[in-house]
VMD Tcl script that draws the C-alpha trace (Angstrom):
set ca {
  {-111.59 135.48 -0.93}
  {-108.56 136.63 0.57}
  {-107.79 140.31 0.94}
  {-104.82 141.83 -0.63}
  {-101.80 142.78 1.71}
  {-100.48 146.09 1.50}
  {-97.18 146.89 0.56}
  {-94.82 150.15 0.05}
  {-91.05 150.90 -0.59}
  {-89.10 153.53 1.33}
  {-86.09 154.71 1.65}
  {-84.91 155.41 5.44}
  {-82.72 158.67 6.33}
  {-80.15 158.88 8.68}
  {-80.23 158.23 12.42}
  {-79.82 162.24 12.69}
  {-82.42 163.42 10.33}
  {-84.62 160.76 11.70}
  {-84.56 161.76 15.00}
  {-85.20 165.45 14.00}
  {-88.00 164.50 11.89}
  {-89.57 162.80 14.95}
  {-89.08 166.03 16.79}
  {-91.89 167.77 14.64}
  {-93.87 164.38 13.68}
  {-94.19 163.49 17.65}
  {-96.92 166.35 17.52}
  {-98.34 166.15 14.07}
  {-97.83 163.29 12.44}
  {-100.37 160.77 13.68}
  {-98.16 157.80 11.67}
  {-95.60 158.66 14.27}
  {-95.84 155.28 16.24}
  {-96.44 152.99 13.28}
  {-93.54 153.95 10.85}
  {-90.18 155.54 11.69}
  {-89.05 158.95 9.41}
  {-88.57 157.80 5.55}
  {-89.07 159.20 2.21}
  {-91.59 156.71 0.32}
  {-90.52 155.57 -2.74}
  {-93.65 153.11 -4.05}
  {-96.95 154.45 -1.98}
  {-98.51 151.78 -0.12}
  {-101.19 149.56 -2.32}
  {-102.91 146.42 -2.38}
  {-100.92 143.54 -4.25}
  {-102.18 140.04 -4.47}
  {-98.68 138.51 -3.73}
  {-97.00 137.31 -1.11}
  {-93.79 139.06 0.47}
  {-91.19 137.13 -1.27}
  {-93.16 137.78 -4.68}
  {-92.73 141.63 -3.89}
  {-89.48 141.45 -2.41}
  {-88.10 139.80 -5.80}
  {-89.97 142.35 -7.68}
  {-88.21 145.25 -5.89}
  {-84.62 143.14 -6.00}
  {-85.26 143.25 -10.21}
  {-85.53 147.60 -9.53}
  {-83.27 147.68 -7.30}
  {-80.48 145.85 -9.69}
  {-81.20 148.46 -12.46}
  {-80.42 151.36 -9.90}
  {-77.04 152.60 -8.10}
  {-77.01 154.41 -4.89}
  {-77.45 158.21 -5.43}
  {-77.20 161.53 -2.99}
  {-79.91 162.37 -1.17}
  {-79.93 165.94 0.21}
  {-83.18 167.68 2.30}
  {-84.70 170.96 0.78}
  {-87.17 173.69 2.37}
  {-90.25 173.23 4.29}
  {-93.87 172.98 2.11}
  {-96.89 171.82 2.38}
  {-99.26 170.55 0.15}
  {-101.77 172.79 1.01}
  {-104.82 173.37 -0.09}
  {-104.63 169.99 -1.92}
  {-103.54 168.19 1.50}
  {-102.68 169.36 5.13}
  {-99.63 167.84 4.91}
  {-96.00 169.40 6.36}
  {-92.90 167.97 4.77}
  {-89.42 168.66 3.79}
  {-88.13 168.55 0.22}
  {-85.73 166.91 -1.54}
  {-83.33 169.67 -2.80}
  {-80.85 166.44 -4.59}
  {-81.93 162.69 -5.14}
  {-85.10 164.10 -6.67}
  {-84.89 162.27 -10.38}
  {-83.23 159.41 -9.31}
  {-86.27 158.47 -6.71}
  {-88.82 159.57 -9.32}
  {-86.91 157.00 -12.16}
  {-87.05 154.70 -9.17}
  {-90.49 154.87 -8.74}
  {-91.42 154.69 -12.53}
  {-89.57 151.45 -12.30}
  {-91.10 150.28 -9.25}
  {-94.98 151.30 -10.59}
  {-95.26 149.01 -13.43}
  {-95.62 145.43 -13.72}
  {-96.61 143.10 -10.43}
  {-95.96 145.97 -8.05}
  {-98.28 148.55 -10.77}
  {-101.11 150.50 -8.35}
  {-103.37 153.26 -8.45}
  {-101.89 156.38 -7.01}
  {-104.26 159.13 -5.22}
  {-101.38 161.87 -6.57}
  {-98.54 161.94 -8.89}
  {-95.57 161.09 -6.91}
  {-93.65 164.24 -5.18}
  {-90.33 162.52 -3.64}
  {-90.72 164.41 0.52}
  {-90.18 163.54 4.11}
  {-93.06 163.95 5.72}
  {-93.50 165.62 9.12}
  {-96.96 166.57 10.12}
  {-100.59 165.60 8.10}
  {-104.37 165.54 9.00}
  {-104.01 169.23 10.18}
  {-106.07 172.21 10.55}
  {-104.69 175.38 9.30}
  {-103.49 176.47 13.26}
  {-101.39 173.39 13.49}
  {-99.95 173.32 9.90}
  {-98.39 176.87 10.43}
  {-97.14 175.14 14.07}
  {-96.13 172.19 12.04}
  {-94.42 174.59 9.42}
  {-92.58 177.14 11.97}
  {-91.66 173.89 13.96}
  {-89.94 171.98 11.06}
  {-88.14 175.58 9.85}
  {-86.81 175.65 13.12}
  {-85.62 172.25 13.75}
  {-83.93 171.71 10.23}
  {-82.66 175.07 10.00}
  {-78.89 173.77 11.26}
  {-79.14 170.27 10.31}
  {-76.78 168.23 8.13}
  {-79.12 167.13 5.71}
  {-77.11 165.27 2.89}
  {-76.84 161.53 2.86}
  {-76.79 158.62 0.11}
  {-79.69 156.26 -0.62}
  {-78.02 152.79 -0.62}
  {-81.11 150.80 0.12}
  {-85.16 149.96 -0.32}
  {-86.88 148.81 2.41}
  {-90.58 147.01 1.56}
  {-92.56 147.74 4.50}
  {-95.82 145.64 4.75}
  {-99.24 146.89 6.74}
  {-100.32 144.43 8.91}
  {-103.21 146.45 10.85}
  {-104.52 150.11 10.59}
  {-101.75 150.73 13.79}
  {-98.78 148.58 12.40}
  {-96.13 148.58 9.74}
  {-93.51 145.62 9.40}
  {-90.26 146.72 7.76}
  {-89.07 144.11 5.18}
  {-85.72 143.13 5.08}
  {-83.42 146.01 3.36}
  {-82.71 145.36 -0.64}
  {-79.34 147.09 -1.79}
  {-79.48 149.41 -5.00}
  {-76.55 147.59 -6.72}
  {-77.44 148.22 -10.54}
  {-75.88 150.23 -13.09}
  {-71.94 149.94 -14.48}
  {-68.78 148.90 -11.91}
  {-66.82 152.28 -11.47}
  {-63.72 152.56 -13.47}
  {-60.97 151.13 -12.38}
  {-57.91 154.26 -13.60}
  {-55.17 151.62 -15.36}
  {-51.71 153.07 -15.06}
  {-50.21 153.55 -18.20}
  {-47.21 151.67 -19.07}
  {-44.07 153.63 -18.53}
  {-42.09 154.51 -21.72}
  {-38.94 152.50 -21.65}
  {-35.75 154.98 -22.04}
  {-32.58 154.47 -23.68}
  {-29.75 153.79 -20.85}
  {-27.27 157.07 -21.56}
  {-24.22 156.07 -22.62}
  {-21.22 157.99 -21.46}
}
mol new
graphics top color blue
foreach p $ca { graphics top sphere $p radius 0.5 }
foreach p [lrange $ca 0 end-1] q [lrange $ca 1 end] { graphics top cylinder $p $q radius 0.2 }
display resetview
């Protein structure tokens, strides 16, 4: 029988934020190689469908959903639960959980480990000496950064091998009402003044 392929949604951050992320996950994130900085939207799980049956299930969220502000928070860890080192999401935080509810059911549905926590993450797999490192690091670093930005796009990212992730081509969040177009209102038509 054929195994499942794994699948997971992200969202990417900027080219800025990325590149400090990979300041701090160069030393403690051992995912460093395989996957570039992102905030996961849909964990990674084993689906029995092919790509384009997952892409079109992520196209039907992705209709449903606008783009919406993202905007980094503090530093935390999820210790003692995990070793993990990430930054927050201080805005964007409902709209990626709603995304993800939408996401979790039907075809793409999954067991989870953890109820979802919406995070960038910048260091895991550590013992308590690195974690603080990890921690004082990432404080540091993102102290002085820009960290707003909007999330425009999903990308389904596919594990191929233990050591490599394949980024899916980007879907567009699209969904939700056109904006407003303001009418003008008509002008009042005045009486020419007779002299």
């Amino acid at each position: 029988m054929k195994r499942p392929r794994v699948f997971g949604v992200v969202i990417t951050v900027p080219d800025a934020l990325s590149r400090a992320a990979d300041r701090v996950r160069r030393h403690y994130d051992p995912n460093f190689p395989r996957i570039g900085a992102h905030v996961t939207v849909l964990p990674p799980r084993p689906l029995p469908l092919t790509r384009g049956e997952v892409l079109a299930a992520v196209r039907r969220a992705a209709a449903a959903s606008r783009p919406f502000a993202c905007s980094l928070g503090g530093i935390r860890t999820f210790d003692p639960v995990m070793p993990v080192v990430y930054a927050s999401l201080r805005r964007g935080r409902v709209s990626l959980r709603r995304l993800h509810a939408r996401l979790a059911r039907g075809s793409l549905c999954g067991a989870e480990a953890f109820p979802y926590v919406p995070h960038l993450t910048l260091g895991q797999k550590l013992d308590s000496a690195r974690l603080r490192r990890a921690v004082a690091l990432s404080e540091r670093i993102f102290s002085s950064l820009e960290k707003d930005w909007t999330a425009g796009q999903l990308v389904v990212v596919e594990r191929l091998t233990e050591e490599l992730w394949l980024p899916l081509a980007p879907v567009p969040l699209n969904g939700g009402p056109a904006p407003a177009i303001r009418q003008r209102r008509p002008r009042r038509k005045t009486k020419a003044r007779t002299r």
